[in-house]
C-alpha positions in Angstrom: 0.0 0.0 0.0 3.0 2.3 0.6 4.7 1.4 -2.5 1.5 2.6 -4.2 1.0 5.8 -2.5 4.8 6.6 -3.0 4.6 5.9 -6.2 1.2 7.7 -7.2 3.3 10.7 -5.0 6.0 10.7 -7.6 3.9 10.6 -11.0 1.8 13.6 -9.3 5.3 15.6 -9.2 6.4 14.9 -12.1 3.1 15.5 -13.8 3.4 18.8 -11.5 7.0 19.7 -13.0 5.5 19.1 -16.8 2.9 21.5 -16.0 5.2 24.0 -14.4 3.6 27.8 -15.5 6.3 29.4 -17.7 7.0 32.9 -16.8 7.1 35.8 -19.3 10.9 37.1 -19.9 11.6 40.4 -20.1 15.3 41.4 -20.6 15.8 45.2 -19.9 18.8 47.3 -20.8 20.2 47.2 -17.1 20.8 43.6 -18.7 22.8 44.6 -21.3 24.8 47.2 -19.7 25.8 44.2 -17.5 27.1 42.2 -19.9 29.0 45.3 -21.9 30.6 46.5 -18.2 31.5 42.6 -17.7 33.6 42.8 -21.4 35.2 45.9 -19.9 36.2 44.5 -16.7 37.5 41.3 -18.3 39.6 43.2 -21.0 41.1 45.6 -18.2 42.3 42.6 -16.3 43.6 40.9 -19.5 45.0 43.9 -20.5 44.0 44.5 -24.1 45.7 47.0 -26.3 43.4 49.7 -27.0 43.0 48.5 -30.8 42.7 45.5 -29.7 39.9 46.5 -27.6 37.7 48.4 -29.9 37.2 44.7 -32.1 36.4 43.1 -29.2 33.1 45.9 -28.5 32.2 45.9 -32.3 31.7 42.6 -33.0 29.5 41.3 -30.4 27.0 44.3 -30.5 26.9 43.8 -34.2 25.4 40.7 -33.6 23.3 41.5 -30.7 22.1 44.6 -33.5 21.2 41.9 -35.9 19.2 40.1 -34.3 17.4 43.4 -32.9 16.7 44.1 -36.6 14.5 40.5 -37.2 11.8 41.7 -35.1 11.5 45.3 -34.5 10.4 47.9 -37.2 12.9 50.9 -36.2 16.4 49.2 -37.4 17.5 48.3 -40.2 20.1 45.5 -40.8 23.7 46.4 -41.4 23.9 43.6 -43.8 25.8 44.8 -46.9 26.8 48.3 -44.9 29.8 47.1 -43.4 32.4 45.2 -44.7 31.5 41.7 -45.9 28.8 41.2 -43.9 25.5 38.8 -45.0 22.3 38.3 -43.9 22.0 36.7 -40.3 19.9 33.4 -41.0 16.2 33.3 -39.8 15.3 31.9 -37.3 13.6 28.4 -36.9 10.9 29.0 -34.6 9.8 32.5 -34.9 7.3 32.4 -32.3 9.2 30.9 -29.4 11.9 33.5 -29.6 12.5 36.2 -27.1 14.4 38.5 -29.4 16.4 40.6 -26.9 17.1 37.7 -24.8 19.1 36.2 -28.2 20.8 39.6 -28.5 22.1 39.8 -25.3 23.3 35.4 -25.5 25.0 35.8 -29.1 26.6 39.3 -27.6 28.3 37.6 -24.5 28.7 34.4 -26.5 31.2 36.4 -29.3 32.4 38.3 -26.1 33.7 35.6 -24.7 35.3 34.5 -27.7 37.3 37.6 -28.0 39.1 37.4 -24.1 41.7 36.0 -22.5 39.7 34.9 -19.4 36.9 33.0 -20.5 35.6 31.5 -17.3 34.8 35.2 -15.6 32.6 35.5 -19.1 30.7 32.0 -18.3 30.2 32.6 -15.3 28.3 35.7 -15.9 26.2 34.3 -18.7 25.7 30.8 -16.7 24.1 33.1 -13.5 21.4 34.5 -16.9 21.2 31.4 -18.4 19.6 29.7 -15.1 17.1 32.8 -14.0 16.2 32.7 -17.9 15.8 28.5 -17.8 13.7 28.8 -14.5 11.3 31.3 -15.5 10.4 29.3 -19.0 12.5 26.7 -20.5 11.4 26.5 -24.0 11.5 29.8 -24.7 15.2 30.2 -23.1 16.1 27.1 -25.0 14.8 28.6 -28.6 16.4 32.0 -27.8 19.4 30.1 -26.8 19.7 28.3 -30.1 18.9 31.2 -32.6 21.1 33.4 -30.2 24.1 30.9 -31.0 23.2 30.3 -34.6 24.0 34.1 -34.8 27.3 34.1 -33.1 28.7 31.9 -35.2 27.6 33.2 -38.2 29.2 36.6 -37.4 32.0 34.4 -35.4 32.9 33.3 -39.4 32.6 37.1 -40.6 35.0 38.7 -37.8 37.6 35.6 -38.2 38.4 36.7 -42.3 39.1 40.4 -40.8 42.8 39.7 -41.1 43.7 39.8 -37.2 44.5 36.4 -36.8 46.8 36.8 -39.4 48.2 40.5 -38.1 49.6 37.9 -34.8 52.3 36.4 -36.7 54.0 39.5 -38.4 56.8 41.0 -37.7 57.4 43.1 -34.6 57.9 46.7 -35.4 61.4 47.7 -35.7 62.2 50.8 -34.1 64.8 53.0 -36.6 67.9 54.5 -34.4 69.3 55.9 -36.5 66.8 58.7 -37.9 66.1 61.7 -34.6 62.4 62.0 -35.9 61.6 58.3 -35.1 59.6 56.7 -32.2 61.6 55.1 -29.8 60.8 52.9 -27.0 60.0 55.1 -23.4 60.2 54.6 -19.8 59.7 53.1 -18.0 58.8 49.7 -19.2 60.5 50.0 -22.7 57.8 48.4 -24.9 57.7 47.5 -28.5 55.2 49.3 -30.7 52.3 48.0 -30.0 49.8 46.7 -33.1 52.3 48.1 -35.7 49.8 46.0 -38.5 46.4 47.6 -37.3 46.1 48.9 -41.2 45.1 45.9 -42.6 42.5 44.3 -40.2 39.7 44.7 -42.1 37.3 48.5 -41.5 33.6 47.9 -41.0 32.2 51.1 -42.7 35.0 52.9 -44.0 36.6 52.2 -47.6 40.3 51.8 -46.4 43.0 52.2 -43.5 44.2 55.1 -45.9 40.5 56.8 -46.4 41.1 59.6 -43.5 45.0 60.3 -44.5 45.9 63.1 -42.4 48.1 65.7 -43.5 51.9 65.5 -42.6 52.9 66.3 -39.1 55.8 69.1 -39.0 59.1 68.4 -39.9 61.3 67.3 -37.5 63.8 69.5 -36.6 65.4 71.5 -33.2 65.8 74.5 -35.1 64.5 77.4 -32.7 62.1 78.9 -35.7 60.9 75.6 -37.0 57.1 74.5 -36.1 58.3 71.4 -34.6 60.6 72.9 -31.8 57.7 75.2 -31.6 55.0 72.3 -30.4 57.9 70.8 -28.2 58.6 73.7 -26.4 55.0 74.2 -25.6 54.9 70.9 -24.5 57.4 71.9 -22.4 56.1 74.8 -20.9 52.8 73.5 -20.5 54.2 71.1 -17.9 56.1 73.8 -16.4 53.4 76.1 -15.9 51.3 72.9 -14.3 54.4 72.3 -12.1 53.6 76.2 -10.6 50.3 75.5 -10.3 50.5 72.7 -8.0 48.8 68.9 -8.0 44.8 70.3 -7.8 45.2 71.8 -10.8 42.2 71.4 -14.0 44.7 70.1 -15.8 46.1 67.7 -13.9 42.4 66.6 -13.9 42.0 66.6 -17.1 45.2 64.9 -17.6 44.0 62.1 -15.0 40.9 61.4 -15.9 41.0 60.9 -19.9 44.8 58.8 -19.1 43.0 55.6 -20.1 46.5 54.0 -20.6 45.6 50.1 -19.9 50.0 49.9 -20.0 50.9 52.3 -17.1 53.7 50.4 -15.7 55.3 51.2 -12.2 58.6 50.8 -10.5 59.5 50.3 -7.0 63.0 49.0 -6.5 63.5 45.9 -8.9 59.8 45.3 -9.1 57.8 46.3 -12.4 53.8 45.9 -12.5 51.2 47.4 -14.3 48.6 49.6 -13.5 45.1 48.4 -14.9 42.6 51.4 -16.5 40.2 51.3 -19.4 41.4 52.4 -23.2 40.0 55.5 -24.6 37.6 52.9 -26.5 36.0 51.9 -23.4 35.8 55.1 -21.8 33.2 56.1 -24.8 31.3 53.1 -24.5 30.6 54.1 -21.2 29.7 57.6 -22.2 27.3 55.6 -24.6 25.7 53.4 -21.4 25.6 57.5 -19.6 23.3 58.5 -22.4 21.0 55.7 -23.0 20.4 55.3 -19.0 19.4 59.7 -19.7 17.4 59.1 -22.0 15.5 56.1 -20.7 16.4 54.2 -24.1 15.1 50.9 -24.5 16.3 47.7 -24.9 17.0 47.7 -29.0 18.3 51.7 -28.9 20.4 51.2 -26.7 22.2 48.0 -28.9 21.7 50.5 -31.8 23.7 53.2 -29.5 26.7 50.6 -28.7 27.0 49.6 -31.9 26.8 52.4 -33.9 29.6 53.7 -31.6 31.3 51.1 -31.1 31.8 51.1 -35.4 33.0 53.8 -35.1 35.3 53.6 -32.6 36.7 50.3 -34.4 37.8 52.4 -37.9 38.6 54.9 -36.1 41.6 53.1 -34.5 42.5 51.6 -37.8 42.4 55.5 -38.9 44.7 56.3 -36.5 47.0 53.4 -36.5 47.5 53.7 -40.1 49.1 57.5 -39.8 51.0 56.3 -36.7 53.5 53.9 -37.9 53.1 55.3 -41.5 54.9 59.2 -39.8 56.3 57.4 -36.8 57.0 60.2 -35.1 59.2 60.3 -31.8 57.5 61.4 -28.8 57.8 64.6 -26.3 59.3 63.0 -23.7 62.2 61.5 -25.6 62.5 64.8 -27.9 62.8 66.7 -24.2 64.7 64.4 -22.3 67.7 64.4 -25.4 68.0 67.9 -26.2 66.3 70.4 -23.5 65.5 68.9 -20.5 67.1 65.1 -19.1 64.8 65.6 -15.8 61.7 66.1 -17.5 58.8 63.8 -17.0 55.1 64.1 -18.6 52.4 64.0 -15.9 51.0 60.8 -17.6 53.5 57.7 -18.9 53.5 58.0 -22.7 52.3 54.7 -24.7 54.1 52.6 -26.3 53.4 53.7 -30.2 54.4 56.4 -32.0 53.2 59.8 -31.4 51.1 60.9 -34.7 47.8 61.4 -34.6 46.3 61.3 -31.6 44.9 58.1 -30.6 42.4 59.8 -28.4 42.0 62.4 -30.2 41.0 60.7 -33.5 38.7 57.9 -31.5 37.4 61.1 -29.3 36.0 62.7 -32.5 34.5 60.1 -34.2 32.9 58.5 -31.1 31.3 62.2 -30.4 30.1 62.9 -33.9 28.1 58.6 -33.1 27.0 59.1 -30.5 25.3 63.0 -31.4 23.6 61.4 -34.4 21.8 59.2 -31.8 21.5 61.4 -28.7 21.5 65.0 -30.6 23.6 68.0 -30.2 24.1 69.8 -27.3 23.4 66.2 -24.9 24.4 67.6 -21.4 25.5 64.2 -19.6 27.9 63.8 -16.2 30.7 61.3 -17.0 31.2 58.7 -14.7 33.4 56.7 -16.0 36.3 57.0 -14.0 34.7 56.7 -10.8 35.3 53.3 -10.2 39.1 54.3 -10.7 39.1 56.4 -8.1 38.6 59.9 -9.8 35.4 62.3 -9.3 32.6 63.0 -11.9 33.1 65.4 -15.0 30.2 67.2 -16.5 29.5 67.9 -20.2 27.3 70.1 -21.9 27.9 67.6 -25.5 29.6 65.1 -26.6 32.0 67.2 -28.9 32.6 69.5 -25.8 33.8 65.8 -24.2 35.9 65.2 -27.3 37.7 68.3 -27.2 38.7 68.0 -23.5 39.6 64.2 -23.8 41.7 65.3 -26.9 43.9 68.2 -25.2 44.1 66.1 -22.3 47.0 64.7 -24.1 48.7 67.9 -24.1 48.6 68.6 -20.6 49.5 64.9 -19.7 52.4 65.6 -22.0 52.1 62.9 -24.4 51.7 64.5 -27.2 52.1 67.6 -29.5 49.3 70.3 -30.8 49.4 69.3 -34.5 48.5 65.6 -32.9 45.5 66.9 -31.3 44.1 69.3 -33.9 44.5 67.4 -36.7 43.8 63.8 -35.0 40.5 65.5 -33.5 39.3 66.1 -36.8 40.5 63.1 -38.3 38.0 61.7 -36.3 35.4 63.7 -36.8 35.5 63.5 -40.6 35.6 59.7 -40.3 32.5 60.1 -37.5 30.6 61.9 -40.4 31.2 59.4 -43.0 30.6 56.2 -40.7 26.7 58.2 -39.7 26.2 59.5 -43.2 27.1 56.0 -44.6 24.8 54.0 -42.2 21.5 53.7 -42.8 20.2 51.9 -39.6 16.8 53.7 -38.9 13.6 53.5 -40.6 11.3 56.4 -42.0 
């Protein structure tokens, strides 16, 4: 009689368990922003190069973007707008999907193909997985599997882009023998980083060489030519910073736009790094700061990473193109060899040479993005830099944002004017073309 009951017990659970209610998903921005601010946190520990970087935020919210674009009527698919790009497949079983909860798995899926530490990525996406799998299986499961189908399929895309192939070239060789050339600075030394960015692949613009800046000035320590001209300033800029003690704006401003993920540091015989976000990351954030603003839903704000994040991409290959193409030697070794031996730049200088502006160039093109989406004159406090232990700045736009972060590198003596005022508009022209060239709205 036991044996009868206990089993009449267990069919009634199971039949309980098959029967289980399946709870609507709903999978809001806040979502989304996790995952992106996971990617950041995993790159900083990994310490990606700041090209490096700016691939590893385009592709995934292109494909988290694609799939937007199957089931909502405002976006349009970028599908024969970037580079090589097809058609995502469609999806099996239409009706079981959960759209933004497949944008957000084939997003941290390509994510966590792009890292070093893979298991702090899992781990993230396995704590989703099972909230999504409690609340209703089959609609996780189909989401899952279209989510997946879409990775790969832009996992195939991204791996003909040329980097894989950039790994096993030549490291750049630094020229000794010419005074205008780039050359290694304290205190870690470092090769040129990413000295073949040029030929990964763009997304929207035509070529590496499309945004060709002009010339910088001539080298030369000749007191009248332009060059000694933008050294000495350099120069005196520090100086004048020295006078005006630690508190300073410009040491601020210096600080807070640094994001140098290879600041090294030195304490007897020991040598460690530092760990900040790249200039790519810090604009992504901005981007999370404007869609929180402005309430933005779950597919604009995928439209506003990705956009930006596009632009962000070419514009490093912009800038990286002119770099090793002038190869220009840096402030601090110009003004250590011939005017000051003492002299240090309030931030460490990177390791790649000095012309254009990295900053500068991504600085432009990210603010010209992210204005087509937001709109001009987007007042927005930036904090970004909080969790590294520096206060909030406050914007009245996004240009205004891209002209501080770009003569932040003057004041953290890093670079030259020419740099800055050419590399900011570099950036800006190349902003204009990647938005102009874009269609991603409807109506």
């Amino acid at each position: 009689m036991r044996k009868r009951i206990s089993l009449t017990a267990a069919l009634l659970l199971v039949l309980a368990s098959c029967q289980k209610k399946q709870e609507p998903v709903e999978i809001t921005p806040e979502e989304y922003h996790a995952s992106v601010d996971k990617v950041i946190e995993i790159m900083i520990h990994d310490i990606f190069s700041p090209p490096v970087a700016s691939r590893i935020f385009a592709y995934p919210n292109i494909a988290a973007y694609e799939i937007i674009t199957k089931n909502n009527d405002t976006y349009k698919s970028l599908a024969g707008q970037v580079t090589g790009l097809k058609s995502i497949p469609d999806p099996k079983n239409d009706e079981s999907i959960n759209y933004e909860m497949a944008a957000l798995i084939a997003q941290m899926d390509l994510s966590k193909r792009l890292i070093f530490s893979e298991e702090k990525m899992e781990t993230f996406r396995d704590s989703l997985y099972t909230i999504w799998m409690n609340k209703n299986e089959p609609v996780f499961n189909a989401s899952k599997e279209y989510g997946l189908q879409v990775a790969d399929h832009i996992g195939e895309w991204m791996d003909k882009d040329n980097y894989k192939e950039t790994r096993t070239m030549p490291k750049f060789s630094v020229d000794s023998d010419d005074p205008s050339r780039w050359q290694p600075t304290p205190p870690a030394y470092m090769n040129g980083i990413e000295p073949h960015w040029e030929k990964i692949r763009p997304f929207a613009i035509d070529s590496a060489q499309q945004f060709k800046p002009i010339p910088p000035p001539e080298f030369s320590m000749e007191e009248d030519s332009d060059f000694y001209k933008e050294v000495m300033e350099v120069y005196e800029v520090r100086k004048n910073m020295i006078g005006k003690g630690d508190k300073s704006d410009e040491i601020a401003i210096a600080q807070f736009w640094d994001c140098n993920p290879y600041v090294s540091v030195t304490r007897g015989h020991l040598m460690f790094a530092t760990k900040k976000i790249t200039p790519g990351a810090h604009w992504i954030g901005i981007a999370k700061i404007a869609s929180r603003k402005t309430d933005a839903d779950f597919a604009k704000t995928v439209y506003a990473y990705t956009k930006t994040s596009i632009a962000i991409a070419d514009a490093f290959i912009s800038c990286w193109d002119e770099k090793y193409r002038s190869n220009l030697i840096r402030p601090e070794t110009v003004i250590n060899e011939y005017i000051d031996d003492s002299w240090e730049p309030v931030l460490q200088t990177p390791p790649f040479p000095e012309y254009t502006s990295g900053h500068s160039v991504v600085s432009g093109a990210a603010a010209i993005a992210l204005t087509d989406i937001f709109g001009d004159n987007f007042a927005f406090d930036d904090d970004t830099e909080v969790a590294y232990g520096l206060p909030v700045r406050s914007y009245t736009s996004f240009n205004q944002a891209s002209d501080e972060a770009a003569l932040s590198r003057m004041y953290g003596g890093i670079h030259y004017r020419a740099a800055i005022e050419v590399g900011i508009k570099q950036g800006r022209d190349l902003g204009k073309f990647v938005v102009d060239k874009l269609d991603m709205t409807k109506g």
